[in-house]
VEXFIZA-12794 format. One record per residue: residue in one letter; x, y, z of N, C-alpha, C in turn. Coordinates in steps of 0.1 Angstrom, whole numbers, plus 2048, in hexadecimal, padded with zeros to 3 digits. Layout:
AXYZXYZXYZ ...
END
This chain:
X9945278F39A15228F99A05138FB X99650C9009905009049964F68F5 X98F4FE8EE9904F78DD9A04F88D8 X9A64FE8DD9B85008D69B94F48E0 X9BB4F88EE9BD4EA8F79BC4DC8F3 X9AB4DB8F09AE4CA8EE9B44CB8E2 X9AF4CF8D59BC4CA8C89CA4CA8CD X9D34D18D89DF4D48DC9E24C58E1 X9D74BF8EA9DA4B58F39D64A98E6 X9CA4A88DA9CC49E8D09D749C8CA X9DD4A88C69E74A88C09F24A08C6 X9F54A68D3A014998D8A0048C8D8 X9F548B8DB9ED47D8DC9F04798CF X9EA47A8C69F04788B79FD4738B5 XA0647C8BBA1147D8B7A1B46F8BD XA174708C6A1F4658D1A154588CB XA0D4598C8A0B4468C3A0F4478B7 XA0D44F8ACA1544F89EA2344F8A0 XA2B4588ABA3D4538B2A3C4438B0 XA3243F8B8A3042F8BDA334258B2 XA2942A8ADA2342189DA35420896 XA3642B894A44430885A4F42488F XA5442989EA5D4208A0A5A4118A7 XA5440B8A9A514008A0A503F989A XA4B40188EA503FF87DA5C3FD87B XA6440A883A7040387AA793FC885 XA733F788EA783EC894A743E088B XA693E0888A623D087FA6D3D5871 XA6B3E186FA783DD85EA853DB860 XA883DA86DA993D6872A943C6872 XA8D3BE877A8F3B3878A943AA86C XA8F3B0860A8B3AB852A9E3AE84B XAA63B4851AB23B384BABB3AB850 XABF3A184CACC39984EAD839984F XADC39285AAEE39685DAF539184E XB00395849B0638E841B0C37E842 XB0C37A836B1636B83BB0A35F840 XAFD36483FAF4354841AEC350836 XAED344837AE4344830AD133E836 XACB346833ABC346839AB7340838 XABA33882CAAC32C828AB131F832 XAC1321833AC431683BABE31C850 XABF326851ABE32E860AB332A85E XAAA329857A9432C858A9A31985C XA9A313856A96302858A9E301862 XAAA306865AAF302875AA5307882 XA9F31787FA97318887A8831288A XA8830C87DA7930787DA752F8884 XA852F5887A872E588DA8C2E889B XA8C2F089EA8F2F88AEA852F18B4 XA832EE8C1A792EB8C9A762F78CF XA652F68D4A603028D8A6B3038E5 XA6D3168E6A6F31B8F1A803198ED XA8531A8E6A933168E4A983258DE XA9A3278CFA9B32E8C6A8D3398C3 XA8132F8C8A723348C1A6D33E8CE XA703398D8A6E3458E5A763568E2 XA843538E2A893618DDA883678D2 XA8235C8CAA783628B8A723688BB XA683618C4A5D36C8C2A5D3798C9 XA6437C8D6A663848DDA723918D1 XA7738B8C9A793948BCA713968B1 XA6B3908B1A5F3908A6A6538D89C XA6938289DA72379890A7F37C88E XA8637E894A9238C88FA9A38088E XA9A379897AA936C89DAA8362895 XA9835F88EA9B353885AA1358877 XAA4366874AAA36B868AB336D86E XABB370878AC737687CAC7381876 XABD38C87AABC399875AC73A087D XAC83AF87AAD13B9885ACB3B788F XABA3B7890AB63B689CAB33A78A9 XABA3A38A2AB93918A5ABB3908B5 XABD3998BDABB39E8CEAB53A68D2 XAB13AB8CAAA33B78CFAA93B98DB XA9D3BE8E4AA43C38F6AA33B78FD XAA83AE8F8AAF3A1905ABF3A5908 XAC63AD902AD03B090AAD13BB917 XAC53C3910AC03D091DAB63CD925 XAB03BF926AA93BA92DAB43B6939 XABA3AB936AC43A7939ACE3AD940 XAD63BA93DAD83C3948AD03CA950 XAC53CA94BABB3D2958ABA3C5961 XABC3B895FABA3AC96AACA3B1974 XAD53B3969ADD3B2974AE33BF97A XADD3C9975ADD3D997BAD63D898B XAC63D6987ABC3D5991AC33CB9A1 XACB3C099BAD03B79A4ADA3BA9AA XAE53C69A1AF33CA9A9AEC3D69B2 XAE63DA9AFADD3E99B6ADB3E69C2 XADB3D89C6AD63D49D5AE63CD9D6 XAEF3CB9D1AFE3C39D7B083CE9DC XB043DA9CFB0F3E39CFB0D3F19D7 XB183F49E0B0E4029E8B0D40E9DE XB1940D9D5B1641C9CEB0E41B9C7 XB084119BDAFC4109B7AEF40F9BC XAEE40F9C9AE64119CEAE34209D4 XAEE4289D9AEE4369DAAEB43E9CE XAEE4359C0AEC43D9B6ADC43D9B3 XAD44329BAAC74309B5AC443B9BE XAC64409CAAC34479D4ABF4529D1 XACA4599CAACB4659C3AC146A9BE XAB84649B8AAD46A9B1AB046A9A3 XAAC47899CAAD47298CABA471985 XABF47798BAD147998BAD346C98A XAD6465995ADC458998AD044D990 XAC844C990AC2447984AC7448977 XAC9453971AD3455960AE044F963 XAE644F96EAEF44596CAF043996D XAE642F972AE242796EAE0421965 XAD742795DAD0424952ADB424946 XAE942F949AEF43093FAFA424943 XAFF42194DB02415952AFD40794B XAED40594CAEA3FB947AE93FC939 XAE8407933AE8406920AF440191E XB06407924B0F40191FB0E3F4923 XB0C3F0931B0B3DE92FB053D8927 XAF93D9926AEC3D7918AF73D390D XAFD3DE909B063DB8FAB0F3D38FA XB173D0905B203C890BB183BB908 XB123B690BB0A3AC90CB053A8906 XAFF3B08F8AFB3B18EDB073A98E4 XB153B38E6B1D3AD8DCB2239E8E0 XB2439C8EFB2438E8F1B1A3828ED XB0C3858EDB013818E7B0237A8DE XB073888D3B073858CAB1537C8C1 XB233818C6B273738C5B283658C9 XB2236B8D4B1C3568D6B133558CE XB0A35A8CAAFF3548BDB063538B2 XB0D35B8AFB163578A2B1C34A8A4 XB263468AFB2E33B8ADB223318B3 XB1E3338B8B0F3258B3B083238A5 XB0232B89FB0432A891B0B321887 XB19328887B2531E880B26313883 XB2031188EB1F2FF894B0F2F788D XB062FF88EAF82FE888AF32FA87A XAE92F1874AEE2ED868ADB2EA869 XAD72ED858ACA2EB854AC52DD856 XAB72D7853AB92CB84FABD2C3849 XAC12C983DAC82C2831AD52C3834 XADB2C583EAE82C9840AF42CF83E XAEC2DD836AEE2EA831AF62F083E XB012F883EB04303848AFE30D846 XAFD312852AF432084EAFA32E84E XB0832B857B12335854B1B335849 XB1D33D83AB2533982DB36336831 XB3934283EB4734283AB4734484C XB48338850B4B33B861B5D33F863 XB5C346870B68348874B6535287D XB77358882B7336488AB6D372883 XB6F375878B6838086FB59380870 XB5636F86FB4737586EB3F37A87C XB46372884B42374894B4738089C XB4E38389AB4E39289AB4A39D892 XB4839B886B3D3A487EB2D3A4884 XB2A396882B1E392889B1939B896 XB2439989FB253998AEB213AE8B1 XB2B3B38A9B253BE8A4B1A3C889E XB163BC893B053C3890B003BF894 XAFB3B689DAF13B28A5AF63BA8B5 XB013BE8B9B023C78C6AFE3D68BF XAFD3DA8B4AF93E78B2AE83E28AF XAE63DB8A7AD73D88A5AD13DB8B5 XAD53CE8BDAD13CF8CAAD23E18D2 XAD93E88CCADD3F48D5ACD3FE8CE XACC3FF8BFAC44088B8AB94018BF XAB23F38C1AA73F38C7AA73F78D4 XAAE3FB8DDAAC3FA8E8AAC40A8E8 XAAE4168DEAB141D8DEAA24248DB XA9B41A8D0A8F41D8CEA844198D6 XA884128E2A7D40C8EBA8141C8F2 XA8A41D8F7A8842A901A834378FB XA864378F2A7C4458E6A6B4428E4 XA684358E2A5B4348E6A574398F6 XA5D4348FFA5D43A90AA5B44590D XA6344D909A6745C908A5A465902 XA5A4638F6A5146B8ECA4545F8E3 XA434548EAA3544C8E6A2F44B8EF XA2843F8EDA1D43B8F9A2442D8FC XA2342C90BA2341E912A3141B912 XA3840F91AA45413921A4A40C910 XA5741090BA5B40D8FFA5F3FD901 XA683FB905A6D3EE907A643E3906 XA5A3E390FA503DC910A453DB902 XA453E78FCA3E3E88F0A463DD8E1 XA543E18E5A5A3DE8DAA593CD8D9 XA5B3C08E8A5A3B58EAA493B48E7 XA3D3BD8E9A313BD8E2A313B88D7 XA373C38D0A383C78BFA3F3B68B4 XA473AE8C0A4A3A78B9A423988B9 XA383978C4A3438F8C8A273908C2 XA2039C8BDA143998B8A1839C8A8 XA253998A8A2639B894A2838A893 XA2A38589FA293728A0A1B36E8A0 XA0E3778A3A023738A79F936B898 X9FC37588C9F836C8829F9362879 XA0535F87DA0D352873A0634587F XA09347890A0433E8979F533A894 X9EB3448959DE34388F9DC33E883 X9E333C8789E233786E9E932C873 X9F032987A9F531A8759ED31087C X9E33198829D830F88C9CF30B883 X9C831687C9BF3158709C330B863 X9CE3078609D32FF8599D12F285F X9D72EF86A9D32E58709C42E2874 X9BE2E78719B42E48759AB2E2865 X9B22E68609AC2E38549B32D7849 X9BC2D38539C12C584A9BB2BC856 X9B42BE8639B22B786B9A52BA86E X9972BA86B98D2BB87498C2BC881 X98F2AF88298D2AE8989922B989D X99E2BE8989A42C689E99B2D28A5 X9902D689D9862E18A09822E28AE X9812D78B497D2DA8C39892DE8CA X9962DA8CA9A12DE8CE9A62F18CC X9A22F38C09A33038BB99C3058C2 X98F3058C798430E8CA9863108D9 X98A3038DE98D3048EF99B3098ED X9A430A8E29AD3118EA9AB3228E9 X9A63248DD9A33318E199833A8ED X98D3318EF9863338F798D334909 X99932B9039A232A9149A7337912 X9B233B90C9B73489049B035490A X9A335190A99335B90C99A35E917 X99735492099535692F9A435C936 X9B035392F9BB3599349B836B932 X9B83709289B637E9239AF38892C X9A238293399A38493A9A1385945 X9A737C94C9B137B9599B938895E X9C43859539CE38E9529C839C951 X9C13A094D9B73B094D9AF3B195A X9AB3A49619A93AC96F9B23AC978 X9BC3A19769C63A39809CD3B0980 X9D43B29729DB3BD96D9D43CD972 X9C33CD9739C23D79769BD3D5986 X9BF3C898F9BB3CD99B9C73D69A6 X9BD3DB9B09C03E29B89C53DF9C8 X9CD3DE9D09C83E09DE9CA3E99E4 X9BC3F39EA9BC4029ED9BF4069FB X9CC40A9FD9CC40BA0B9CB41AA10 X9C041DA1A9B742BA219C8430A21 X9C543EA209CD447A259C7455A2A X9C8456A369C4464A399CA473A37 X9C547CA339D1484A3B9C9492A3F X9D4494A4C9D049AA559CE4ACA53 X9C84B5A589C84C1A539D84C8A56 X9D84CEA499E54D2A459EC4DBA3C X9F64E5A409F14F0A36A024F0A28 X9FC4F6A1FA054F5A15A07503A0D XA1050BA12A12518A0BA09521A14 X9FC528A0D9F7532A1A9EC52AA1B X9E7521A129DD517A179DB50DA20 X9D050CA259C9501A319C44F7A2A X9C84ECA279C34DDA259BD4D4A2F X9AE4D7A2C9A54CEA349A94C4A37 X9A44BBA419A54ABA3E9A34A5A32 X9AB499A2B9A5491A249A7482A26 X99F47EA1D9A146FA1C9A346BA10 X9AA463A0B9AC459A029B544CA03 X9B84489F99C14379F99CD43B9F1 X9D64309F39E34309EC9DE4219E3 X9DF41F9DA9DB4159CE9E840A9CE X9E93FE9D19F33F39D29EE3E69C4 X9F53EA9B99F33E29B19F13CF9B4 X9EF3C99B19ED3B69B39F93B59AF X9FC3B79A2A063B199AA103BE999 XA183C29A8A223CE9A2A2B3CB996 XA2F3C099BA3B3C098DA3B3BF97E XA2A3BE980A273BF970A2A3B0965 XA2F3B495BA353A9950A413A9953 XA493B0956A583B1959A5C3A4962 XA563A1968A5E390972A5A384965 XA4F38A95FA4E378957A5837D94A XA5A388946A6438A937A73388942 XA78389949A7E385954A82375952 XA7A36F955A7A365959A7C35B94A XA7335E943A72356934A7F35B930 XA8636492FA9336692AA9F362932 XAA0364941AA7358943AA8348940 XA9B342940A9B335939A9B33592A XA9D33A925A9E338916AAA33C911 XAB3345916AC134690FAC933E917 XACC33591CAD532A91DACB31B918 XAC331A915AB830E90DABE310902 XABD31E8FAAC03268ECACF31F8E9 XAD43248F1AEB31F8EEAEC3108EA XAE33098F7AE72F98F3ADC2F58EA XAD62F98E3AD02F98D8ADA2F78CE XADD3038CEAEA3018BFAED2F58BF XAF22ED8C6AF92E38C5AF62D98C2 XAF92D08B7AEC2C48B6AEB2B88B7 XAF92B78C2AFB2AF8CCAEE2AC8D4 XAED2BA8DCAE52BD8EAAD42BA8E3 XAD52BE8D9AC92C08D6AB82B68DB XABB2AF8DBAB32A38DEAB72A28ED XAC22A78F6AC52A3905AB72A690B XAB529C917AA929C91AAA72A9925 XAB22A892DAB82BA934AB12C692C XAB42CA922AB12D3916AA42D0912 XA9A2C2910A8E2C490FA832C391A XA8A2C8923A822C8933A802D8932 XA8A2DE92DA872EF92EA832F3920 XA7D2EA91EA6F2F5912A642F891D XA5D30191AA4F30791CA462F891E XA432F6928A362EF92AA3B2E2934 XA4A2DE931A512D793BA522D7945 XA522CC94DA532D195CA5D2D8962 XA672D195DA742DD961A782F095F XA712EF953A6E2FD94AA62302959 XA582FB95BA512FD964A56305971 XA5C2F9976A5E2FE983A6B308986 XA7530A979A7C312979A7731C977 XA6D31B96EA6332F96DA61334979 XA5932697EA5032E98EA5A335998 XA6332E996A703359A2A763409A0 XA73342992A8034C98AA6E35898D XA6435898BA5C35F982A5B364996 XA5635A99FA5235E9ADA5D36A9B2 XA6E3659B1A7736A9B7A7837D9B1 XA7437D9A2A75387998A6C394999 XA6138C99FA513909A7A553999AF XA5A3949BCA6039C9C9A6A3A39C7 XA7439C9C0A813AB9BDA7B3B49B1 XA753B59A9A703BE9A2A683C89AC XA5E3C19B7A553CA9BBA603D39C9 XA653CA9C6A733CD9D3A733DE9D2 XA7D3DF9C4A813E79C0A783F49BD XA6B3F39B6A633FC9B3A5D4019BD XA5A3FD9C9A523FE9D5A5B3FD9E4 XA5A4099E9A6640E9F3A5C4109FF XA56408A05A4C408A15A52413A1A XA6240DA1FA6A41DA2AA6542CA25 XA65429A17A67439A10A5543DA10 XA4C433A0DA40438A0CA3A43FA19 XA3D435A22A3C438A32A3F44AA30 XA4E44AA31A54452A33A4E462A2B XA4A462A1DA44469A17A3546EA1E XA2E463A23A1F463A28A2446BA36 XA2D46AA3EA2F46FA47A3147EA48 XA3A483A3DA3C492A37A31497A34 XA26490A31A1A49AA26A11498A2F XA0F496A40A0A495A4AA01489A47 XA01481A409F9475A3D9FA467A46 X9EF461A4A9F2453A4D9E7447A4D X9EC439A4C9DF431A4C9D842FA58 X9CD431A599C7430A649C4422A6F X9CA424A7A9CF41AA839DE416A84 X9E641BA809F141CA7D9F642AA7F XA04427A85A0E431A8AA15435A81 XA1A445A76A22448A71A3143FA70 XA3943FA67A46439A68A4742EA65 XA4C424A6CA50418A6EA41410A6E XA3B411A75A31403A76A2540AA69 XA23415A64A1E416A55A2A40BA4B XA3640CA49A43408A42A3B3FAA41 XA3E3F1A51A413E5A4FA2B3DFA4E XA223E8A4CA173E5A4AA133E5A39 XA1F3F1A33A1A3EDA25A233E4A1D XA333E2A26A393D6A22A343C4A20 XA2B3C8A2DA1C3B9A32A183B7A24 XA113C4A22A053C5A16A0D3C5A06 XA153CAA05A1D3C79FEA233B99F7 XA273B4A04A2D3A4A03A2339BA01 XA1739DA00A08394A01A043979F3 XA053A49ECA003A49E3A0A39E9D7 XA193A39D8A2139A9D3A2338B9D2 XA1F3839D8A1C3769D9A153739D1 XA053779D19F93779C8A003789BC XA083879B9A0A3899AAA1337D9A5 XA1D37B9ADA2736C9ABA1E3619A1 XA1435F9ACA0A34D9A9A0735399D X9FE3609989F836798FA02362984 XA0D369985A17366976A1B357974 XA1834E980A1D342981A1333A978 XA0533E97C9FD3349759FA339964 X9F83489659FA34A9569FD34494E XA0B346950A1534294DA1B334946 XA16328951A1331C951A0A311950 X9FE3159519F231594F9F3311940 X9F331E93A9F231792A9FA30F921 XA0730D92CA0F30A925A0E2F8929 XA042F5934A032EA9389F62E3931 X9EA2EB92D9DF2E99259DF2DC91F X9E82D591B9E72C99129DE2C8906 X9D72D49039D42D58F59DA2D48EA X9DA2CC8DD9E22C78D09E82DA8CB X9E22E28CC9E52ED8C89EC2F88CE X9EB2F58DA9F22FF8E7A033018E3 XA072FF8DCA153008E0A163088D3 XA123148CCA1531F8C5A1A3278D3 XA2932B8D0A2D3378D9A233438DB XA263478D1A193598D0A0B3578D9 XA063498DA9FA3498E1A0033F8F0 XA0C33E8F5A0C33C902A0A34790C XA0D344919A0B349924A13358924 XA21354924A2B362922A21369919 XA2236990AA2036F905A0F377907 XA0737190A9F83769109FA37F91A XA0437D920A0538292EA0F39492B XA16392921A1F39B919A143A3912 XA0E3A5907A053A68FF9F73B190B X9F83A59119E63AE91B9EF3B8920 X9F73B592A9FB3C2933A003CA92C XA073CA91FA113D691CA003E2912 X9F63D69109EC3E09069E53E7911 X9E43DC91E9DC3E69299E33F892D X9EF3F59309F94039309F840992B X9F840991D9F540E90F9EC419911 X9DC40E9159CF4159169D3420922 X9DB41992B9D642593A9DD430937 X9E742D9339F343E9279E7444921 X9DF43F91C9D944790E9CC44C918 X9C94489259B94489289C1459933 X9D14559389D346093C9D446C936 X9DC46A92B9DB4789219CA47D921 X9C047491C9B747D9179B048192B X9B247B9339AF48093D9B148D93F X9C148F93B9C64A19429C24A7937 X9BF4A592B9B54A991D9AA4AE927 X9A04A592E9914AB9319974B693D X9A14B39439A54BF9539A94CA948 X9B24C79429B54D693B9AC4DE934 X9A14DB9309974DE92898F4E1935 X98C4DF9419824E094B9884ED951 X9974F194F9A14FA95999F50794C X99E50993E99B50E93898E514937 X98750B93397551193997551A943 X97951594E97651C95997E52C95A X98752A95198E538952987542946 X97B53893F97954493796C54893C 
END
């Protein structure tokens, strides 16, 4: 029985990273098809004269999709995007907040809430990218749109709000039936299909440049260390005692026990810095088009490594930190749970002063994770190395890349965990 068991539990395992693998794929073979009405060769040299963090930030977070104007040329920055302004009405609006209340019920409406916004937003997206476009012109001073007008920008506006809808459709299917949260995978997926063209264009340079060699080596060696970082931060802990008291459940008597409740460093994960980099980059992106603005010194203060880009991250990335962890982590409710299951921290009173003791511990460790994403983040983007300014090897993306493969691992280390209990529960019955 032991032996049907674990092939039972390989097998899904199997299955859900092969789910993973396939849709992925054909997320990367959506990128590769083109809206109608551009021409590419002119789109490639407009994007290639973008300054970093303009055009080349939401590239890569498509995995090139936007410098082709593929269908997928939004990937989930539209359903990122409503999840910013869902999460934010949920605390303005009372019924949206009653609906979070609800449980899973009022959650599905949410969620179905935010997919129609998502497309909403998508199609607006995407005709503002269109009529930026029509205004946009190669270097040689090629148009890159053949036949501008309202047709195309509404065609446009169209496949790129359905493009944007099928990815976002396939990030929550990975969710569902793969491994690791889908969304998060899919902004992965596009950012390490950016990792080898970056690494080659360092090795080029460095091969029409000698000197350059010491610069490659410390940057990747820096690279090292960030990597290193992010992996202990990502998996530290702060364990707070929990007792609980003898207590009985059905016709059983539950001894005393002891254990902890586990308080991540970094609750909010990647989600405040993909947060944060995508509010500064889609209004950088618009006055981009323009090539007026282009050179405005406003607009080259918010690239990546700028001071302005700087200190608008830290605000945006700190404030994203605390309402993300806001939202995931409910002190009143945990109290209140620990109080039902006869449980409490020791030296502490049930209720209220447990509440505003793990709200303390809470708000302390949230700070930490803030600076955490702040210096990541900034850190490399302030490096002053000749080489540092490949997108795929900045801070976002390091920071994107570690945590979404750590998750990955702990999905996969959980399956084969209830693999060894179900094989142990088996045994024992035979």
């Amino acid at each position: 029985m032991s032996q049907q068991s674990q092939s039972l539990f390989e097998n899904v395992l199997f299955k859900r990273i092969f789910y993973t693998i396939v849709a992925l794929f054909i997320f990367r073979l959506g990128t590769f098809i083109p809206t109608p009405g551009i021409d590419t060769k002119a789109l490639a040299d407009f994007a290639n004269h973008q300054g970093v963090g303009l055009l080349k930030l939401l590239n890569m977070f498509t995995g090139g999709a936007l410098s082709k104007f593929s269908v997928f040329s939004l990937g989930v920055m539209p359903y990122i995007s409503a999840s910013i302004i869902m999460q934010l009405m949920t605390v303005i609006v009372p019924t949206l907040e009653q609906l979070q209340k609800e449980g899973g019920v009022g959650r599905q409406k949410i969620v179905r809430i935010t997919r129609t916004l998502a497309v909403l937003l998508a199609f607006i997206q995407g005709y503002l990218f269109s009529a930026g476009l029509e205004s946009a012109q190669g270097s040689d001073g090629s148009s890159i749109v053949m036949e501008p007008g309202l047709q195309f920008r509404l065609m446009s506006a169209l496949l790129l709000a359905s493009g944007s809808a099928l990815v976002m459709w396939i990030g929550e299917q990975i969710t569902d039936k793969g491994i690791g949260n889908g969304i998060s995978l899919v902004i992965f997926a596009g950012i390490v299909s950016a990792l080898p063209p970056s690494v080659y264009s360092i090795i080029q340079q460095v091969q029409q440049n000698s000197a350059l060699m010491f610069d490659a080596l410390t940057l990747f060696a820096f690279l090292l260390v960030v990597i290193v970082f992010i992996t202990f931060i990502e998996s530290s802990y702060r364990k707070i005692p929990i007792h609980y008291a003898r207590r009985t459940i059905g016709v059983k008597v539950m001894s005393e026990q002891s254990t902890h409740l586990p308080l991540k460093v970094n609750m909010s994960g990647i989600m405040a810095a993909i947060f944060a980099s995508t509010l500064l980059a889609v209004p950088a992106t618009f006055l981009g088009f323009n090539q007026k603005l282009q050179d405005h010194p406003l607009l080259l203060d918010l690239l990546p490594g700028q001071w302005l880009y700087n200190v608008i991250f830290a605000v945006l990335a700190m404030f994203f930190a605390f309402f993300y962890t806001s939202i995931i982590f409910k002190p009143d409710d945990v109290a209140e749970n620990l109080k039902k299951q006869n449980a409490f921290i020791p030296g502490l009173r049930p209720g209220s002063e447990t509440a505003n003791a793990l709200d303390s511990v809470v708000t302390r460790l949230t700070l930490v994770g803030g600076l955490y994403l702040n210096l990541v983040v900034i850190l490399p983007s302030a490096f002053g190395n000749s080489l540092s300014n490949q997108m795929a090897l900045g801070g976002t993306s390091m920071l994107i890349m570690v945590g979404v493969a750590l998750e990955v691992i702990r999905q996969v280390s959980a399956h084969l965990a209830t693999q060894k209990y179900d094989n142990l529960i088996f045994s024992k019955k035979e």
